[in-house]
C-alpha positions as a printed NumPy array, in Angstrom:
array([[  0.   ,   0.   ,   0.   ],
       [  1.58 ,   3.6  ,  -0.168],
       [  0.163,   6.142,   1.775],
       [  0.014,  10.239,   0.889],
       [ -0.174,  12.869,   3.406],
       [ -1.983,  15.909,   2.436],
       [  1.296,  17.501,   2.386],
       [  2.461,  15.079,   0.217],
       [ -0.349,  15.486,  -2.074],
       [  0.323,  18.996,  -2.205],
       [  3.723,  18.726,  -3.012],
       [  3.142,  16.122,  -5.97 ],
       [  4.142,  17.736,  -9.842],
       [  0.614,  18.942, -10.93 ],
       [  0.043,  16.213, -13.404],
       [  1.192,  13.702, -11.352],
       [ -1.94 ,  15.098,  -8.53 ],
       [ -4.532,  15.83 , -11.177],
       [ -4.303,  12.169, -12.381],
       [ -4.001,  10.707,  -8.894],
       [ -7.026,  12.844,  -8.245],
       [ -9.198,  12.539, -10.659],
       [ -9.106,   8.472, -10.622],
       [ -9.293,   8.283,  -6.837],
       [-12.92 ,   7.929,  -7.334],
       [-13.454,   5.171,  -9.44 ],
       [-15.697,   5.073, -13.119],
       [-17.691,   7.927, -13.863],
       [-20.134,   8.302, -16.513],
       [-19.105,   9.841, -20.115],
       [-21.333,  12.501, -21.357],
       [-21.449,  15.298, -24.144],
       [-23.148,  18.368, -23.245],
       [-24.396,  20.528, -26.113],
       [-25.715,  23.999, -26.02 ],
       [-26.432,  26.816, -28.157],
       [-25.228,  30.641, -27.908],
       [-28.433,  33.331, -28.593],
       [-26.455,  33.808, -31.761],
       [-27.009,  30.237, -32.752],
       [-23.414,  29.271, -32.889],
       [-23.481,  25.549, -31.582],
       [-21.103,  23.745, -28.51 ],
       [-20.132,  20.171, -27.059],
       [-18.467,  19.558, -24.395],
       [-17.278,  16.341, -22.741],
       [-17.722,  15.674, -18.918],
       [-17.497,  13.449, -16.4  ],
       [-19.683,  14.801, -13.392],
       [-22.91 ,  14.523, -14.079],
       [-25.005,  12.682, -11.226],
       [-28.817,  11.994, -10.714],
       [-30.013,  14.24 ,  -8.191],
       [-33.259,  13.28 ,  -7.642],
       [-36.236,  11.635,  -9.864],
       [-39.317,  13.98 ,  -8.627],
       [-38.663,  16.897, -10.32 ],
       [-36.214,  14.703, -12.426],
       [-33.328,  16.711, -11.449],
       [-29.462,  16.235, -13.132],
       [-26.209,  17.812, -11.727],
       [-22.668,  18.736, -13.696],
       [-19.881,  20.475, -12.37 ],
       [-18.457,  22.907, -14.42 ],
       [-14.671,  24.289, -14.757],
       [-13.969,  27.604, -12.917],
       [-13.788,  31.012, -14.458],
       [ -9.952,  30.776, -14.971],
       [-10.895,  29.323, -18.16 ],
       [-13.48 ,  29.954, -21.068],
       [-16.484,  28.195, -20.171],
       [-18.639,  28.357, -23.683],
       [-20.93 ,  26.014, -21.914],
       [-21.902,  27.622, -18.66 ],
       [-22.453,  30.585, -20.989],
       [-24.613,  29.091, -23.555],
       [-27.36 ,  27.536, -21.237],
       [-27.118,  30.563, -18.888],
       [-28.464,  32.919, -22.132],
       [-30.859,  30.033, -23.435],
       [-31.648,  28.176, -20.259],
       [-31.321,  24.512, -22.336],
       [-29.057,  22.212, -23.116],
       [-28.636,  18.092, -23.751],
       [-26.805,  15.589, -21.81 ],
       [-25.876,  12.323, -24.448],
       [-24.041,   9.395, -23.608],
       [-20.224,   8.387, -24.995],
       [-20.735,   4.877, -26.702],
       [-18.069,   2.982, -27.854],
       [-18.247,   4.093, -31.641],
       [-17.631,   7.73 , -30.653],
       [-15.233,   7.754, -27.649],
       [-11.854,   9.644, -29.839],
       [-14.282,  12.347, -31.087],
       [-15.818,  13.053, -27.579],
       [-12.55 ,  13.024, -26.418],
       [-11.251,  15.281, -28.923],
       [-14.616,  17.704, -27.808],
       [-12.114,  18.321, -24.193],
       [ -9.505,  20.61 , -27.194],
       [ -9.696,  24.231, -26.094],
       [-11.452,  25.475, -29.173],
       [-12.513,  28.962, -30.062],
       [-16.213,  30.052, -29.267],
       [-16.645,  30.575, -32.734],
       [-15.733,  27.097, -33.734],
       [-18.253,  24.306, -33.103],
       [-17.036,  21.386, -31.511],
       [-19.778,  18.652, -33.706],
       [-18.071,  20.129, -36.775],
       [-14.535,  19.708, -35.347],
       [-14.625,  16.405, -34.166],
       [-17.363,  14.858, -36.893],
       [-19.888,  14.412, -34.549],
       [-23.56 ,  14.954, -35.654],
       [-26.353,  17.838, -34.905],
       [-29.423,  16.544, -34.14 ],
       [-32.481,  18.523, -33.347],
       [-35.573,  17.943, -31.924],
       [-38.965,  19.871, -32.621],
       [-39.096,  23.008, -29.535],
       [-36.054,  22.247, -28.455],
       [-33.361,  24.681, -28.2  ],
       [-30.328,  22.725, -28.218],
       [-28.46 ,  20.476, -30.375],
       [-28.287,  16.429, -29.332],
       [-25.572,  14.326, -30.553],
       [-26.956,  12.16 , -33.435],
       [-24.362,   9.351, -32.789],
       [-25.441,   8.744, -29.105],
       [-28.304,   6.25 , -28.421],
       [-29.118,   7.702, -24.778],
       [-30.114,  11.519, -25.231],
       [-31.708,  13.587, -22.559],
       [-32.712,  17.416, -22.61 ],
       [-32.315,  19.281, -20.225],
       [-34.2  ,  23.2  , -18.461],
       [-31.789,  25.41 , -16.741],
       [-32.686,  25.3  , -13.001],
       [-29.822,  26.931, -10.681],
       [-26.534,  27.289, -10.221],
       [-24.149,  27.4  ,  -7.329],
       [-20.155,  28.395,  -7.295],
       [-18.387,  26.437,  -4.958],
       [-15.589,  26.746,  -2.497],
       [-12.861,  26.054,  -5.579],
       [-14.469,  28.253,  -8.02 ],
       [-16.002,  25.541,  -9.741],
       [-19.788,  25.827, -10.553],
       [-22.613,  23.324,  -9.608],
       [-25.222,  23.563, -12.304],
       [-29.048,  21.827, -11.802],
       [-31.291,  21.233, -14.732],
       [-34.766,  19.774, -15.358],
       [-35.535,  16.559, -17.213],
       [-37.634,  17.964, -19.892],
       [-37.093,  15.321, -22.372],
       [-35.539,  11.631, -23.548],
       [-34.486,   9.948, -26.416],
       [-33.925,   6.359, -25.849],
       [-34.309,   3.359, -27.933],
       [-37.748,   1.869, -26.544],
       [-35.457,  -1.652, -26.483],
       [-33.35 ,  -1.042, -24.073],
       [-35.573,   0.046, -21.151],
       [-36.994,  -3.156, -19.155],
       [-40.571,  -3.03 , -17.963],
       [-39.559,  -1.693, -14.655],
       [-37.781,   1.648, -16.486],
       [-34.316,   0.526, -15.889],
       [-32.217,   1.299, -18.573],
       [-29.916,  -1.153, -20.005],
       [-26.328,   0.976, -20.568],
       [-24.674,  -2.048, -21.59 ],
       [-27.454,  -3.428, -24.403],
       [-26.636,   0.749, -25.245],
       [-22.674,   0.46 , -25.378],
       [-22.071,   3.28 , -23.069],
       [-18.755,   3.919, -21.695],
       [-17.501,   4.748, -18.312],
       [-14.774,   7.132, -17.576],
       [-11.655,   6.716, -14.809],
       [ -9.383,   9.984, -14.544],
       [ -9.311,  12.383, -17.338],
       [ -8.377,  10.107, -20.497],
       [ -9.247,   6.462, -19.706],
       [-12.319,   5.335, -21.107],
       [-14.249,   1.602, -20.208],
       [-16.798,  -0.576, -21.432],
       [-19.168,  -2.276, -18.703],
       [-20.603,  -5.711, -17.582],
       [-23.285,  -6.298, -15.287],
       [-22.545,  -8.487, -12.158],
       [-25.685,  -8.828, -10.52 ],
       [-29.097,  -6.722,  -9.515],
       [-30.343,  -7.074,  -6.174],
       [-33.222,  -6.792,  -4.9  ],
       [-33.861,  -3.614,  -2.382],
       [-31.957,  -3.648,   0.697],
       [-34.128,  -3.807,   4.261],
       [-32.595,  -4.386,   7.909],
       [-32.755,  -7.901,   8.775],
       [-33.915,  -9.41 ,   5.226],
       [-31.904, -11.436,   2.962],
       [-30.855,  -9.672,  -0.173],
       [-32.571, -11.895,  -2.956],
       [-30.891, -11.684,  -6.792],
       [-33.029, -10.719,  -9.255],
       [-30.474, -10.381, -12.465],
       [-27.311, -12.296, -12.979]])
């Protein structure tokens, strides 16, 4: 085992930390985040924070980089108040990648990295054509946190999912999908299920109900 300090963590060459860091916490889901500016110019963005934060309202969470750095994204669904979250698949993992290049506002990020515009009728934001799970998503609040970074909270407004791959209790099947997880900044996994279980109560056998 080796064992760091937070002195020593401190002290580690920045790359060396960030990596450390950033994979301390195990998979992570892969998403694309697309927006639009008022002037219609369009954006994606890869990240790795989103999280469910609750299912009534159906409520998503992404942390987003701190001001140090252009944030084209915070900016776009601040003006428009809508944007899409679309899962990384195994066809498209290089050009989501690619979507973490610094580009210029004025540059969109589907036409850089040959990913796909797709709309959808009254909605204000552009979903990735090449991803199989695609949720939109309404502007709810924001918060900036104690390192600058910004907690954003949106609304489930709408989902575009292959009616296949959702079971007849609503769980969605990622793998049947070929989404990707996420370790660090730059190392991207495929999935298998190990088992489903049933729901956990004090003094009651977990029973298996998916191998």
């Amino acid at each position: 085992m080796t064992y760091f300090t937070k002195a020593d963590i401190q002290a580690m060459d920045k790359s060396y930390r960030v990596n450390l860091v950033n994979s301390l916490t195990g998979f992570k889901s892969a998403n694309l985040i697309g927006t639009q500016s008022p002037d219609k110019q369009t954006n994606l963005a890869i990240i790795s924070s989103a999280f469910h934060l609750g299912a009534d309202p159906a409520l998503i969470g992404f942390i987003n980089r701190p001001a140090s750095v252009d944030r084209h994204t915070l900016d776009n669904l601040l003006a428009t108040e809508y944007y899409t979250l679309n899962h990384v698949n195994t066809d498209i993992i290089k050009q989501a990648h690619q979507t973490s290049a610094r580009y210029p506002k004025e540059e969109s990020e589907f036409t850089a990295t040959g990913l796909t515009e797709c709309w959808i009728d009254g909605f204000e934001a552009p979903f990735v054509e090449q991803s199989l799970v695609r949720i939109g998503l309404k502007y709810v609040e924001h918060h900036t946190l104690l390192n600058n970074t910004v907690l954003v909270i949106g609304e489930i407004v709408l989902v575009d999912i292959p009616s296949t791959s959702i079971g007849v209790d609503g769980l969605v099947n990622i793998e049947q999908l070929n989404t990707v997880a996420v370790s660090g900044l730059d190392t991207y996994h495929d999935t298998s299920k190990i088992t489903r279980l049933s729901y956990a109560k004090p003094r009651k056998k977990l029973q298996i109900i998916e191998e």
